[in-house]
ChimeraX commands (.cxc) that place a marker at each C-alpha (Angstrom):
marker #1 position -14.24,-25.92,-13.48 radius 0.5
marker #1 position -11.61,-24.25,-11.58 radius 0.5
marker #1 position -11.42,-22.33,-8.04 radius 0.5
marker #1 position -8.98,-19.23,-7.52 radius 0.5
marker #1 position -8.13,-19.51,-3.69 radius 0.5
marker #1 position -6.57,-16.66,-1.96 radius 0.5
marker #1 position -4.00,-16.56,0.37 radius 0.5
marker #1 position -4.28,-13.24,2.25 radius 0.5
marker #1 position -1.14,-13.23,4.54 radius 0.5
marker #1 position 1.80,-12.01,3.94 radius 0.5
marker #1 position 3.39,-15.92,4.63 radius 0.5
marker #1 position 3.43,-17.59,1.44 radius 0.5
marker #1 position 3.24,-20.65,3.53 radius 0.5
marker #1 position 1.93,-19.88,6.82 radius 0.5
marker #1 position -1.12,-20.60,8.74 radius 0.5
marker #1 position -3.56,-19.36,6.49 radius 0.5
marker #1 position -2.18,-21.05,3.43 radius 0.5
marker #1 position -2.35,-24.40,5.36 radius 0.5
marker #1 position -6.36,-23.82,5.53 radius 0.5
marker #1 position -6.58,-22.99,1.98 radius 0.5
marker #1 position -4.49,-26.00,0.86 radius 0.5
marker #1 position -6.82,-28.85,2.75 radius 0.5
marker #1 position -9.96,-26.30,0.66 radius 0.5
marker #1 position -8.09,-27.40,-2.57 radius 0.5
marker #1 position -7.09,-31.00,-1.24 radius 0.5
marker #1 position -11.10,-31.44,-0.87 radius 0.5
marker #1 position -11.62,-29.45,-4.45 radius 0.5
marker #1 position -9.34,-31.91,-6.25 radius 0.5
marker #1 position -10.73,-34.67,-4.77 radius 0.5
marker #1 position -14.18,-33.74,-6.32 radius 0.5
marker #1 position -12.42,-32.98,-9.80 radius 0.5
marker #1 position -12.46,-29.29,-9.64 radius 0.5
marker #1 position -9.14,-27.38,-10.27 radius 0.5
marker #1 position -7.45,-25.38,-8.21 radius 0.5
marker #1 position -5.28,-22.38,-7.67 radius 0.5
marker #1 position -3.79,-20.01,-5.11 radius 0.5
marker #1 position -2.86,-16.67,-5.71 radius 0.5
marker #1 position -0.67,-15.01,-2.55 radius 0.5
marker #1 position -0.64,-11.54,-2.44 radius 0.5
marker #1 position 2.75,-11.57,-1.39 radius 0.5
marker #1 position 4.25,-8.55,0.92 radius 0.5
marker #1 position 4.34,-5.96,-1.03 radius 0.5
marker #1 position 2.45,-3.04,0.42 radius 0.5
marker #1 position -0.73,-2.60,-1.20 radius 0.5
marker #1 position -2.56,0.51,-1.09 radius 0.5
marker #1 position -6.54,1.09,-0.12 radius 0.5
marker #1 position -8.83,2.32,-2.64 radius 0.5
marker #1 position -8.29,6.13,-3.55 radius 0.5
marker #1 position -12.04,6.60,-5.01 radius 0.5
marker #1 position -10.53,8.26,-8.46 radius 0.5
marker #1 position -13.11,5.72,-10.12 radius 0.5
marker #1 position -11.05,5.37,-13.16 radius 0.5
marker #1 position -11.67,1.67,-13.20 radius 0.5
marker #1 position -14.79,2.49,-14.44 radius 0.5
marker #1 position -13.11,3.31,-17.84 radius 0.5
marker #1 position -10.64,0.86,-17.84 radius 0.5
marker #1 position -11.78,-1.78,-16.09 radius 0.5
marker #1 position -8.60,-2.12,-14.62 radius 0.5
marker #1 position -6.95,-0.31,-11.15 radius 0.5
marker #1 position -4.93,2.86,-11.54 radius 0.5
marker #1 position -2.40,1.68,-8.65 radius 0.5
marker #1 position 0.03,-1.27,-10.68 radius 0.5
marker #1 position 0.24,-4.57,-8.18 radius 0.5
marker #1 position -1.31,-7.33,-7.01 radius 0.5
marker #1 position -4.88,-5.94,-7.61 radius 0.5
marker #1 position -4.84,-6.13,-11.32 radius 0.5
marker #1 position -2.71,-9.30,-11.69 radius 0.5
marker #1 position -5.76,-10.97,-9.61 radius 0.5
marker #1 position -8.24,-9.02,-11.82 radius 0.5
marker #1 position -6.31,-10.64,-14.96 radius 0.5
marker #1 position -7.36,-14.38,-14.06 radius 0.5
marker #1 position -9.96,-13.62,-11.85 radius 0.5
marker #1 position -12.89,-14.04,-14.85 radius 0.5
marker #1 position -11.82,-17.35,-15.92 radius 0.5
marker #1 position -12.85,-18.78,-12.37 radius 0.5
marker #1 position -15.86,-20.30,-11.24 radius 0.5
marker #1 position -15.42,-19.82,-7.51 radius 0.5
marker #1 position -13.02,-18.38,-4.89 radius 0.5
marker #1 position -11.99,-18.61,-1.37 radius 0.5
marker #1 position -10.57,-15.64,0.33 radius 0.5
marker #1 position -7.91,-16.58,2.87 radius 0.5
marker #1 position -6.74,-14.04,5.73 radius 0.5
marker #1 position -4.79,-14.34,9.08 radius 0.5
marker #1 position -6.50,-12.37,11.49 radius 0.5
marker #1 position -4.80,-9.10,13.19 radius 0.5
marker #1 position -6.51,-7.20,15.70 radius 0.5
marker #1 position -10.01,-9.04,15.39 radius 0.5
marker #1 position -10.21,-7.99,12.00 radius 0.5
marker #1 position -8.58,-9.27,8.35 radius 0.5
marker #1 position -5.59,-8.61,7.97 radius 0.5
marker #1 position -4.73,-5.16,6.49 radius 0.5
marker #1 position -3.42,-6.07,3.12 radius 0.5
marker #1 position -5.98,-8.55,2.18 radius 0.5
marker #1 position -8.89,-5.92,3.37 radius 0.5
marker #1 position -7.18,-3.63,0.61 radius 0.5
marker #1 position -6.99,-6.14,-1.61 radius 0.5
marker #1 position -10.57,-7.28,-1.68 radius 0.5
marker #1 position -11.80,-3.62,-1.56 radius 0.5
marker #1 position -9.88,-2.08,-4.64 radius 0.5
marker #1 position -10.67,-5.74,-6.24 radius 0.5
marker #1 position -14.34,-5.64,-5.79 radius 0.5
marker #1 position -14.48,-2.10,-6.53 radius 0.5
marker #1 position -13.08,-1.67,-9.23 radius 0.5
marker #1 position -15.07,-5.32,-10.74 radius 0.5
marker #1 position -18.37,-3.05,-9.54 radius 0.5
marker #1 position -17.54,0.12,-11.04 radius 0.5
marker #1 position -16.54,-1.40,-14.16 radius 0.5
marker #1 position -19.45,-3.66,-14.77 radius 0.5
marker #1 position -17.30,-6.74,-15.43 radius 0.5
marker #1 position -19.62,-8.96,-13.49 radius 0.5
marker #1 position -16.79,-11.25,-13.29 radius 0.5
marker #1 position -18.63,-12.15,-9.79 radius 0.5
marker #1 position -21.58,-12.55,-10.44 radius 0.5
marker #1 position -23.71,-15.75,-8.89 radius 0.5
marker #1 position -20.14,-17.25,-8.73 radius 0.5
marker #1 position -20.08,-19.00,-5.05 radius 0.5
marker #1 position -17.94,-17.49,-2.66 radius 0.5
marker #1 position -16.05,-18.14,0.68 radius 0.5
marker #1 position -13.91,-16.60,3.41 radius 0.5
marker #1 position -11.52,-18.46,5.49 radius 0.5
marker #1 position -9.90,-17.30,8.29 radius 0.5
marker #1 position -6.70,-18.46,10.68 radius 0.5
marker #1 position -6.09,-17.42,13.96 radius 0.5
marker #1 position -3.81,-18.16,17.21 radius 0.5
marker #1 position -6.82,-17.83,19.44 radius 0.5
marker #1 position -9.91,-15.20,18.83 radius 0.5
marker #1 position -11.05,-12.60,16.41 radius 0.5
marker #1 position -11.99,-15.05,13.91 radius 0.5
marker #1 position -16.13,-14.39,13.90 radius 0.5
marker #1 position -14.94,-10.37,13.64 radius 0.5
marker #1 position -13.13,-11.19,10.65 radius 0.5
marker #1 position -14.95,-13.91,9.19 radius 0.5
marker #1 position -17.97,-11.92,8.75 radius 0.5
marker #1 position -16.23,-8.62,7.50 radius 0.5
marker #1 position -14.52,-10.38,4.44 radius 0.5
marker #1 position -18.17,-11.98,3.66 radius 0.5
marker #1 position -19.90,-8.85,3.71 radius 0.5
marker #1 position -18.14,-8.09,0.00 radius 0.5
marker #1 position -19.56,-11.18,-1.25 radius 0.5
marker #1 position -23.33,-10.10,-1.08 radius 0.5
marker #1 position -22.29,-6.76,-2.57 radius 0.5
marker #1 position -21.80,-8.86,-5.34 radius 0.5
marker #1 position -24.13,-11.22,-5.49 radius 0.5
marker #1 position -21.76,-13.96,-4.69 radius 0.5
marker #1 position -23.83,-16.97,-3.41 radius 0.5
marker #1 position -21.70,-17.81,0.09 radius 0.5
marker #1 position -20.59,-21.23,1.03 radius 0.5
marker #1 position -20.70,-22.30,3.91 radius 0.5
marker #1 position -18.81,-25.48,5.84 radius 0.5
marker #1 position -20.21,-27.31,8.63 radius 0.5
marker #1 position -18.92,-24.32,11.27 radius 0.5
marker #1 position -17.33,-21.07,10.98 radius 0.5
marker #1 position -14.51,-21.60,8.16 radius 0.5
marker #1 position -11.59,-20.84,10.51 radius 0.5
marker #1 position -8.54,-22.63,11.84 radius 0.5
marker #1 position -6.18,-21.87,14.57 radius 0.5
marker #1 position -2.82,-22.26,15.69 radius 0.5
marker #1 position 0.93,-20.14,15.63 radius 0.5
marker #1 position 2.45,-22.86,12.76 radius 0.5
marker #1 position 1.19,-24.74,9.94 radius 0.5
marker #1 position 2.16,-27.89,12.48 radius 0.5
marker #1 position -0.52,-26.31,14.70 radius 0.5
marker #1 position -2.86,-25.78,12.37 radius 0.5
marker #1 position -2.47,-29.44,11.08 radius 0.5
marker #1 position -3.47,-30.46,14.51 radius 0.5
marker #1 position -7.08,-28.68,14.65 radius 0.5
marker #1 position -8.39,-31.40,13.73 radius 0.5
marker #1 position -12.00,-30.12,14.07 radius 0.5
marker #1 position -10.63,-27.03,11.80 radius 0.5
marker #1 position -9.01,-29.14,9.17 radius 0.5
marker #1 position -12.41,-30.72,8.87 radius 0.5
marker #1 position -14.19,-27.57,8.13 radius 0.5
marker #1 position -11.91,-26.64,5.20 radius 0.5
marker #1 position -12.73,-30.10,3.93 radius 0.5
marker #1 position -16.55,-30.18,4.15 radius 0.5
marker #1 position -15.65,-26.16,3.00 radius 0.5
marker #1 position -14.04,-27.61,-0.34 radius 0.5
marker #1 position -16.82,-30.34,-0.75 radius 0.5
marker #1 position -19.85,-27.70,-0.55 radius 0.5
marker #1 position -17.71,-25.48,-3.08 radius 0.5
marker #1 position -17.69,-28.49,-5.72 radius 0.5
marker #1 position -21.46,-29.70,-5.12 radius 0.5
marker #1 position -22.68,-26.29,-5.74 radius 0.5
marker #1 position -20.45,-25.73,-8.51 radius 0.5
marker #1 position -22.03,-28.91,-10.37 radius 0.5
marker #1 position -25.37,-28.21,-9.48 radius 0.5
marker #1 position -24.80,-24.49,-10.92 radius 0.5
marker #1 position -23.29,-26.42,-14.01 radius 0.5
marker #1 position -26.23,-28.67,-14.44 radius 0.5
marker #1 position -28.76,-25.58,-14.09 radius 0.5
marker #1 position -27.35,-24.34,-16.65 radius 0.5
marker #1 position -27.48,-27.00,-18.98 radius 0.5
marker #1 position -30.76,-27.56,-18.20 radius 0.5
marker #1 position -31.63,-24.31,-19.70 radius 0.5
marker #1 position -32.23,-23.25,-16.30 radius 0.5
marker #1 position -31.81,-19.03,-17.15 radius 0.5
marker #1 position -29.97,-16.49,-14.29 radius 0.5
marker #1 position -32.60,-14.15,-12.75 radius 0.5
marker #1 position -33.65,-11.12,-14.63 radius 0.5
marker #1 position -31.19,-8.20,-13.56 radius 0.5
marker #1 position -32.46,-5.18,-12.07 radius 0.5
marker #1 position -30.50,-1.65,-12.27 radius 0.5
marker #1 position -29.87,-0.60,-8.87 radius 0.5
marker #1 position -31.10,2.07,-6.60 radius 0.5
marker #1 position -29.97,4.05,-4.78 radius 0.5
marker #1 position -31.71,5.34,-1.60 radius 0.5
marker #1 position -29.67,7.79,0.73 radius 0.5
marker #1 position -31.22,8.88,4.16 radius 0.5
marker #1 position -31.02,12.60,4.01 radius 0.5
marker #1 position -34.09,13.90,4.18 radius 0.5
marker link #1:1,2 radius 0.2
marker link #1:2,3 radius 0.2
marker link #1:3,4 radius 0.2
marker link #1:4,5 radius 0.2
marker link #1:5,6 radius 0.2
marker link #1:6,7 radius 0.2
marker link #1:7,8 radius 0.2
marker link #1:8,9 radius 0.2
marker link #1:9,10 radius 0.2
marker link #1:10,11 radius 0.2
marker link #1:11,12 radius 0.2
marker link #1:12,13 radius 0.2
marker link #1:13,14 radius 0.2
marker link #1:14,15 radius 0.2
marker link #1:15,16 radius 0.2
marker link #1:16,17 radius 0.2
marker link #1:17,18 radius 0.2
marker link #1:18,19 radius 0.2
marker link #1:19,20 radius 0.2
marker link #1:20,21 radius 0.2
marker link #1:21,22 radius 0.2
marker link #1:22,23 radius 0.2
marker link #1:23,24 radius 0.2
marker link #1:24,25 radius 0.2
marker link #1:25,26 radius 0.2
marker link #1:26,27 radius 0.2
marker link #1:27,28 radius 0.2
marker link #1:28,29 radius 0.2
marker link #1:29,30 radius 0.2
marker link #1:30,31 radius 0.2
marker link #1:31,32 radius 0.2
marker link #1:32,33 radius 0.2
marker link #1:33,34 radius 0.2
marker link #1:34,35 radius 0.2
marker link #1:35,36 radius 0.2
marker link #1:36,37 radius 0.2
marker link #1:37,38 radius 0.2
marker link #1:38,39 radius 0.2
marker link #1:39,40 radius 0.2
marker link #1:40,41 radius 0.2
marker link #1:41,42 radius 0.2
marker link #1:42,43 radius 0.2
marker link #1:43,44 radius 0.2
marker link #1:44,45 radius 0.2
marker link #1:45,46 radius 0.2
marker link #1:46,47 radius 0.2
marker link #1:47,48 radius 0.2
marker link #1:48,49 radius 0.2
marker link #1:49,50 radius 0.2
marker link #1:50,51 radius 0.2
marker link #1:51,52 radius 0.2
marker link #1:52,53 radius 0.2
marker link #1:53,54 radius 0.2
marker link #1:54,55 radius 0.2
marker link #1:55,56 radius 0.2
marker link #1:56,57 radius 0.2
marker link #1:57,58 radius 0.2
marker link #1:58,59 radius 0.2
marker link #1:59,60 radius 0.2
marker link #1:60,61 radius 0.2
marker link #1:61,62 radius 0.2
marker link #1:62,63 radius 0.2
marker link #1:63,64 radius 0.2
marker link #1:64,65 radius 0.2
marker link #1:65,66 radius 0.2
marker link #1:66,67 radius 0.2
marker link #1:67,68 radius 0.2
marker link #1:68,69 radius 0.2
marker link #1:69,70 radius 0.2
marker link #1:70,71 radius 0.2
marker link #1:71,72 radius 0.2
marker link #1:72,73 radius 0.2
marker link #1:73,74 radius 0.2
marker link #1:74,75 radius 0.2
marker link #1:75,76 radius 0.2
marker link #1:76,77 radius 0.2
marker link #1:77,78 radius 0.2
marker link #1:78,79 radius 0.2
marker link #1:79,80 radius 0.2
marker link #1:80,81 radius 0.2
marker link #1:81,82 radius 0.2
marker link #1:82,83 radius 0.2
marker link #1:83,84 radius 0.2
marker link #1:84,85 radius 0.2
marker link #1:85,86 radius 0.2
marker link #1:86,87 radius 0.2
marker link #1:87,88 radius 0.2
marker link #1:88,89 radius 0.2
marker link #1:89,90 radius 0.2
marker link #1:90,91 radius 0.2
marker link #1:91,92 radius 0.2
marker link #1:92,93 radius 0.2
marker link #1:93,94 radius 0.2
marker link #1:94,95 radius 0.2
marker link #1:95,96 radius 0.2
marker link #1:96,97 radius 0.2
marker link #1:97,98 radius 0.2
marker link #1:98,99 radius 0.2
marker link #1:99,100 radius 0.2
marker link #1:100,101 radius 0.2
marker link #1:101,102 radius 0.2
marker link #1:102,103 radius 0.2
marker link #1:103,104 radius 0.2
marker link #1:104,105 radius 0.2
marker link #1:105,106 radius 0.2
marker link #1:106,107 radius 0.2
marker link #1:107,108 radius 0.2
marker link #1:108,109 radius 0.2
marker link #1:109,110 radius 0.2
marker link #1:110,111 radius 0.2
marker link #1:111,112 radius 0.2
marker link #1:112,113 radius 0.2
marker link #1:113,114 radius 0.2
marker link #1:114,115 radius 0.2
marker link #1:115,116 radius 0.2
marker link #1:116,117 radius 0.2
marker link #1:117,118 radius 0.2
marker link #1:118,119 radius 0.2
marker link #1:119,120 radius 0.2
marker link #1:120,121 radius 0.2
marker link #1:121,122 radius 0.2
marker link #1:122,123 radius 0.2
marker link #1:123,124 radius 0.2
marker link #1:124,125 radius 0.2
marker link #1:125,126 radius 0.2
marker link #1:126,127 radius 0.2
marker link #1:127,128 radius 0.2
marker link #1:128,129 radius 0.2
marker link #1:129,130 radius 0.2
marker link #1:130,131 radius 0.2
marker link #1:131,132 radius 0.2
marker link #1:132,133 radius 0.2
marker link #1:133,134 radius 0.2
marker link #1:134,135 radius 0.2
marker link #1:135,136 radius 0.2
marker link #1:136,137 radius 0.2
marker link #1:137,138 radius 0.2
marker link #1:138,139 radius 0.2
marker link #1:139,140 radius 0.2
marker link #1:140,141 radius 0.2
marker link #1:141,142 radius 0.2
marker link #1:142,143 radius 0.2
marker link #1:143,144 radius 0.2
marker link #1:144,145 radius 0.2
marker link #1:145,146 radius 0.2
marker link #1:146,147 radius 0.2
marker link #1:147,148 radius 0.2
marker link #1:148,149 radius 0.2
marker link #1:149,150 radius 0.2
marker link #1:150,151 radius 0.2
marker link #1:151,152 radius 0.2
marker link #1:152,153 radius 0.2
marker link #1:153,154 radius 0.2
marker link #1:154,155 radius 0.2
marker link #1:155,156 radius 0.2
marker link #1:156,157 radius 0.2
marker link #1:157,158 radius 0.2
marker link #1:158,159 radius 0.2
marker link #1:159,160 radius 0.2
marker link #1:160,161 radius 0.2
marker link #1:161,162 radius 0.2
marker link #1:162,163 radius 0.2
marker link #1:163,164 radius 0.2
marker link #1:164,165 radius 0.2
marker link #1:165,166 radius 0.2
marker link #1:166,167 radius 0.2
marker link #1:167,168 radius 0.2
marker link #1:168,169 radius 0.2
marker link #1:169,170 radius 0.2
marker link #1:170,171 radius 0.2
marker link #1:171,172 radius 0.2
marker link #1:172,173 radius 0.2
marker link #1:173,174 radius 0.2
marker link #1:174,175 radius 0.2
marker link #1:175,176 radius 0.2
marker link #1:176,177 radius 0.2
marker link #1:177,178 radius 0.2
marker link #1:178,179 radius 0.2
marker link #1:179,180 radius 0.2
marker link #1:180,181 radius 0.2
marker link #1:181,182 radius 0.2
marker link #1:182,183 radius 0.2
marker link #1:183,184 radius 0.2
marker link #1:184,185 radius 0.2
marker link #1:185,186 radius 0.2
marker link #1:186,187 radius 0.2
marker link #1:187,188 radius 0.2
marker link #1:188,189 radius 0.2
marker link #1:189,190 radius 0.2
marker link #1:190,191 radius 0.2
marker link #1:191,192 radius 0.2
marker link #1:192,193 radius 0.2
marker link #1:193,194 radius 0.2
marker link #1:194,195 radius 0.2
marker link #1:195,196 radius 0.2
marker link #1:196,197 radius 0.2
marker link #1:197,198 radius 0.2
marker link #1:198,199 radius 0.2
marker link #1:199,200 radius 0.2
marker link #1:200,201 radius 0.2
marker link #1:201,202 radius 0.2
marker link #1:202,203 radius 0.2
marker link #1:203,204 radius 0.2
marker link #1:204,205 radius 0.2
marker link #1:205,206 radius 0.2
marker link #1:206,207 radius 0.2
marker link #1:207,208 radius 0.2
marker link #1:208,209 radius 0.2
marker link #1:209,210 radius 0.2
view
């Protein structure tokens, strides 16, 4: 079993990939692999609705996006990393995630599907609740069960050496990691149990114009 991590800031080695790093610590620790993909700093543009990745499967715009989408299937979890800017994640990851899950959606990969989920975010000092909650908001969408730590998954500090010292922070990325493997074996055990995924359903849509 393996967990893609992502590292949402532009800092390959920053705050926010300090969190992730003590998530894949724990991970390995339970025997699950690990691996973080940064999005590095190249800009990356918002979804532009042409909803050609319904024929392809794949994003029109070439970065980041589809190199995620390429190893993105083969995983059996993920944790979103972003730094938060203006009470909100930051602008490249929100991008990221929303041409990512998009275009997975539109073209029925259901590479997500009842895979767990988890958003972690880094901070110097508030926002973090704004921006936690906005990046979980795409797991649901998806049907992504969400794991959850023993607080809000969020760290703070300026530095990684800040970071390091929230202790109570470094904690919740641990207990983060450890939830992420138990549920991963329990989903494994399900399903060699014979334990089948719930019937699908094809969705509705319900607008409200009258």
């Amino acid at each position: 079993m393996r967990v893609l991590l992502v590292n949402g800031s532009p800092r390959a080695k920053g705050c926010t990939h300090t969190a992730l790093e003590e998530v894949a610590k724990s991970l390995s620790s339970e025997g699950i692999g690990t691996e973080i993909f940064h999005i590095g700093t190249e800009p990356l543009s918002g979804c532009t609705a042409c909803r050609s990745c319904r024929e392809t499967g794949r994003c029109k715009i070439p970065d980041r996006v589809n190199e995620f989408l390429d190893i993105a299937g083969d995983a059996d979890g993920y944790v979103f990393g972003s730094p938060v800017h203006y009470a909100a994640a930051g602008g490249a990851i929100a991008s990221f995630m929303a041409r990512v899950f998009y275009t997975a959606g539109l073209s029925g990969s259901g590479i997500f599907y009842l895979k767990p989920a988890a958003a972690v975010v880094s901070a110097r000092r508030a926002g973090t609740t704004a921006a936690f909650d906005q990046l979980n908001k795409l797991f649901t969408l998806a049907e992504m069960p969400v794991i959850s730590s023993r607080y809000w998954n969020m760290v703070h500090g300026s530095t990684p050496e800040e970071v390091r010292r929230d202790l109570e922070g470094m904690q919740i990325m641990r207990i983060l990691g450890k939830n992420m493997a138990w549920f991963l074996k329990c989903k494994k055990a399900g399903i060699e149990a014979g334990v089948p995924f719930p019937e699908r359903e094809e969705t509705v849509f319900t607008n409200f114009i009258r």
